[in-house]
N, C-alpha and C positions, 0 to 999 in steps of 0.2 A: 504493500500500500504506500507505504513511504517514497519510492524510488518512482512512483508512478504519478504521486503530485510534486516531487521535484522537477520531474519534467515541462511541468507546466509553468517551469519558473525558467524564462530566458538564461541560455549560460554565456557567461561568457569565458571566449577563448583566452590562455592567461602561458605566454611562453616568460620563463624564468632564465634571466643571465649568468644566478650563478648557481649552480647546481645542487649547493646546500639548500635552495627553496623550495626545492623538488622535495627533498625528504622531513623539512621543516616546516610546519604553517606558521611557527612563531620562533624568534629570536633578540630576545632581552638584552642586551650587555651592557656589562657598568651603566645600570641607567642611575640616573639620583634626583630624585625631585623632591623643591624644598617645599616650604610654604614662607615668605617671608611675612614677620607679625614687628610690633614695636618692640620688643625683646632680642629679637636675632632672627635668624632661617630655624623654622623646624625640619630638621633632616628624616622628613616621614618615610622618604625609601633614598638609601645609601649604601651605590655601588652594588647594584642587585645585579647575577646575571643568569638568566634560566632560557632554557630553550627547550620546546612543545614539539612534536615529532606530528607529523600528520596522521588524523586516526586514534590519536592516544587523550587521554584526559591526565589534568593537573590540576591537586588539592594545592590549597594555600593554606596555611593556617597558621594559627599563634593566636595571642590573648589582644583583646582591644587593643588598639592605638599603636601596631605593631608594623601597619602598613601595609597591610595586604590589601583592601581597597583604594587607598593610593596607588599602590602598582595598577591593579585592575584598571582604575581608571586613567592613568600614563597611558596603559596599552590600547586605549579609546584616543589618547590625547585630548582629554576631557577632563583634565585637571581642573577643580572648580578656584577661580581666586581666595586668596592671594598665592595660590602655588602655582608651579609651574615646571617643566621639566630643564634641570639646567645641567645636565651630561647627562650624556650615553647616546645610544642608539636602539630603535625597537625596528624590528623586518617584521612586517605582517605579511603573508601571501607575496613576499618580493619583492614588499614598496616597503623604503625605508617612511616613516609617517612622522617621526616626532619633529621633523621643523616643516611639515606640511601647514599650510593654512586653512583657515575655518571652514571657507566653502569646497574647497580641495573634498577636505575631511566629509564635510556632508553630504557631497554626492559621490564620491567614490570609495570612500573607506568605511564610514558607519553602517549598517545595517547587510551591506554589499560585503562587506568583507569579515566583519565583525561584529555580533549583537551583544546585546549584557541584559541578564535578566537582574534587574539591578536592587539592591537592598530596598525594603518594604515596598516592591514594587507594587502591593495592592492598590497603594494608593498612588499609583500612575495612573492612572486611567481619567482622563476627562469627565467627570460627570455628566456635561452637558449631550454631549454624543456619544451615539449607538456603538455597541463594540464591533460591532462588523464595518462601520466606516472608521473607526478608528485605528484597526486590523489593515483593512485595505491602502489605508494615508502611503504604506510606505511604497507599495506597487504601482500606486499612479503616479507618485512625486518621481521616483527611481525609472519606472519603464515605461511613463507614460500609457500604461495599460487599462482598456474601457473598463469605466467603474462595473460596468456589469462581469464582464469577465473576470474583475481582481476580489467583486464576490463572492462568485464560485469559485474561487480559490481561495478563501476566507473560511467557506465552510468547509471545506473537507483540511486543512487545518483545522479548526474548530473540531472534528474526528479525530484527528490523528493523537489529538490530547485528551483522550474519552468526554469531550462535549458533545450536546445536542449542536448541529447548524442553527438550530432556533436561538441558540444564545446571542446570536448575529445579532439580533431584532433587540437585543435588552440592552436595557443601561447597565454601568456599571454597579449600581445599590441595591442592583436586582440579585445581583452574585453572590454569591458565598466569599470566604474567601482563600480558598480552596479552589473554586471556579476562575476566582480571579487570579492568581497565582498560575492556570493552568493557560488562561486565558494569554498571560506575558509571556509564557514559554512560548507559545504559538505565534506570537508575533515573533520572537527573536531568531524562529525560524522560518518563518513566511521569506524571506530574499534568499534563503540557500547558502550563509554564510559557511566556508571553511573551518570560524573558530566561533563559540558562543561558551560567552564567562554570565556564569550564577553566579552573585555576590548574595551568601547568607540567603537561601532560594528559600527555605522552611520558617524564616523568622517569624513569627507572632500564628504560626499554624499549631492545632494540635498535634501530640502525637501522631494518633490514625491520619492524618492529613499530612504530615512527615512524612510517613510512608509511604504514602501512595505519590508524591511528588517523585519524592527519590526512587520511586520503580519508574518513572515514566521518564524522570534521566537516564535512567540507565536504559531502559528502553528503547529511548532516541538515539540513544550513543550505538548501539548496537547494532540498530537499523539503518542507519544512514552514514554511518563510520566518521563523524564530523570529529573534532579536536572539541574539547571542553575542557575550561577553566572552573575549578568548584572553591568557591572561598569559604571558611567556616573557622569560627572558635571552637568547633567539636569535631575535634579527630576522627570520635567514630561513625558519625558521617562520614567521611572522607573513606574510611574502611570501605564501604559501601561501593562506592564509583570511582576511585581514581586509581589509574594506574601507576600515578608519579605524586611525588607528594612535596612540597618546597613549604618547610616550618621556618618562619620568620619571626625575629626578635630585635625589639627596638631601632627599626627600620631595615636591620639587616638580615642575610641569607644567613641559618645558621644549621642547617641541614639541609640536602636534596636526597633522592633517593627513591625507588621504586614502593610501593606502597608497603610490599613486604619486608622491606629494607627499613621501614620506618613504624609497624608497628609492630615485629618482630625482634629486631635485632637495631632499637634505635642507640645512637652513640653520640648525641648531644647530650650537655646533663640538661638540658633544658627543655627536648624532648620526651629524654625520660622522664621526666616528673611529669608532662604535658600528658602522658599514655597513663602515667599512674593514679592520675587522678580523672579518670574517667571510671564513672560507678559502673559497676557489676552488679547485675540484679540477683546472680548466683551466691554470691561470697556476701559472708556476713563478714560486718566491719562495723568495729565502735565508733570510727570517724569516717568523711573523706578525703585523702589526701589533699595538699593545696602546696601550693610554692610561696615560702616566705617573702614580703617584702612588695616593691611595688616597679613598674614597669620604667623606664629609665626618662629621662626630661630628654627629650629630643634636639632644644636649643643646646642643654649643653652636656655633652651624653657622657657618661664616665671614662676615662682613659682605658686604652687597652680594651679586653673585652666588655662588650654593656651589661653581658650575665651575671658581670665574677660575683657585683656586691651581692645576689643571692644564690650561688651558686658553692654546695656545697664543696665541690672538690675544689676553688681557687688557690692558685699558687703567687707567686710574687711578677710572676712574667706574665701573667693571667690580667694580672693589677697595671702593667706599665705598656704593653706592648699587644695590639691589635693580630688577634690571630689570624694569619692564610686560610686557607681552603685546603683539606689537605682528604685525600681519596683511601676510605678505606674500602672498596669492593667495586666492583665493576662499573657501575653507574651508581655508586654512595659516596655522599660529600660532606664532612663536616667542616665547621669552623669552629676546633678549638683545639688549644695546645696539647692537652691531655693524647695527641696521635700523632706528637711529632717524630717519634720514634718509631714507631707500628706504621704511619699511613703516609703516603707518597703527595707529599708537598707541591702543590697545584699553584706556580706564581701567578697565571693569567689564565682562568676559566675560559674564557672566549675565545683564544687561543689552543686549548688543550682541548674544546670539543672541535673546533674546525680541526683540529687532523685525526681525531676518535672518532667522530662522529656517530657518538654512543647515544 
């Protein structure tokens, strides 16, 4: 069913110059984007560098204020003021985007190339207008395509996310919002994009309504083989759909890894406590675990590593000196000193996947 209403979505032909974007839809390097305030630049993401395989999904996560929807929305070039991107570079589908300009971005990169199913998105939605014209906005602005045609291709979207077509006809207060939730996914894949980022897709849903989101991710992802980005402060979400998994802390990468890689055998301490304290409805416990202390001031972020001040095992080099990247397994990455003996010392990520190409 899937592969049969993509068709109905114009393709377009996309030849790639450099061969890495054949096998990549996404490539991060040293990005860093500040927010500048009357105190200094908040460093919300600093020196990140991750790269998406085409076909494959990628969790983000960490504790608030860590930067994971700052990346997300870097990779939009949607940065809302007062931030902005001020290094690096991001490859989407083979355009490099971050010093693209605004209209550039809205007719060839947003929705075309990229959608985001974007935190509390229930309350995107227009009141004023019907969800089926609202659905359809992006096919007629993008392809110029007859309103009649872009809404029969509204409703069988509208299917493909277990909706009635009839939901077309409703407003948004008419919805659950469950409905409505199901409703954003279905836009964010209405143009056929390559790469579609959920930022915190379950937020303010029950349980039962958790789940049945996240089966219809994973669903999609299965069906149509697109790249997806999953942001979440709960790991084991993440367990669920992603294949790769990038735990971020006080703006920086401080684990990469395959999903097994990360809630198997994770080797951040910061990780670990992140996996230990996710409750077990099996195992009794008098408490739940938690990590002392509090997430680091962005303007002015501790020296050396930003974990150590809570970070059980810190050492003196921990306290002075900003840890590498350093590779302990095939495609596993940490950043911290605790592996500078054991794990193969990574000076420039960006460099060491262009000739891995792992």
């Amino acid at each position: 069913m899937v592969s049969e209403i993509i068709k109905l979505i114009p393709k377009e032909e996309v030849k790639y110059e450099n061969p890495l974007d054949e096998i990549y839809v996404l490539r991060v390097n040293h990005l860093k984007t500040y927010y500048n305030t009357s105190r200094g630049a908040v460093k919300a993401v600093d020196d990140v560098t991750v790269w998406l395989k085409r076909g494959e999904s990628l969790g983000i996560a960490g504790e608030s204020g860590c930067g994971k929807t700052t990346l997300a929305s870097s990779i939009l070039n949607m940065v809302p003021p007062p931030g902005r991107i001020v290094g690096g570079e991001i490859w989407l589908d083979g355009i490099e985007i971050s010093k693209l300009n605004e209209s550039t971005l809205r007719r060839k990169i947003r929705w075309r190339k990229v959608s985001m199913v974007f935190q509390g998105a229930m309350n995107a939605l227009n009141p004023v207008y019907r969800v089926g014209y609202q659905m359809a906005e992006p096919l007629v602005y993008h392809y110029d395509m007859d309103p009649e045609e872009a809404e029969e291709i509204v409703k069988k979207y509208l299917e493909l996310v277990g909706l009635s077509p009839a939901v077309a006809e409703r407003y948004p207060h008419e919805l659950s919002g469950g409905m409505k939730q199901r409703v954003m996914i279905a836009m964010a894949l209405i143009l056929n994009p390559p790469l579609i980022i959920a930022d915190e897709p379950t937020t303010a849903l029950d349980v039962v309504v958790q789940a049945q989101i996240m089966n219809l991710l994973k669903r999609i992802k299965s069906e149509t083989h697109k790249s997806f980005i999953f942001i979440t402060h709960d790991l084991s979400i993440l367990s669920e759909v992603s294949d790769n998994v990038l735990v971020m802390y006080g703006g920086k990468m401080v684990e990469w890894g395959t999903g097994d890689d990360i809630y198997l055998n994770p080797q951040h301490p910061y990780t670990q406590k992140l996996i230990s304290a996710i409750p077990r409805v099996h195992v009794d416990v008098d408490r739940l675990e938690y990590i002392p202390g509090t997430p680091p001031d962005l303007i002015n972020p501790p020296p050396g590593c930003r974990f150590h001040p809570r970070c059980p095992y810190a050492t003196d080099k921990c306290k002075q000196e900003e840890p590498p990247i350093f590779r302990v397994g095939k495609k596993h990455f940490v950043a911290c000193w605790l592996y500078e003996k054991d794990g193969e010392r990574i000076e420039d990520l960006q460099k060491f996947l262009e000739e891995e190409k792992i």
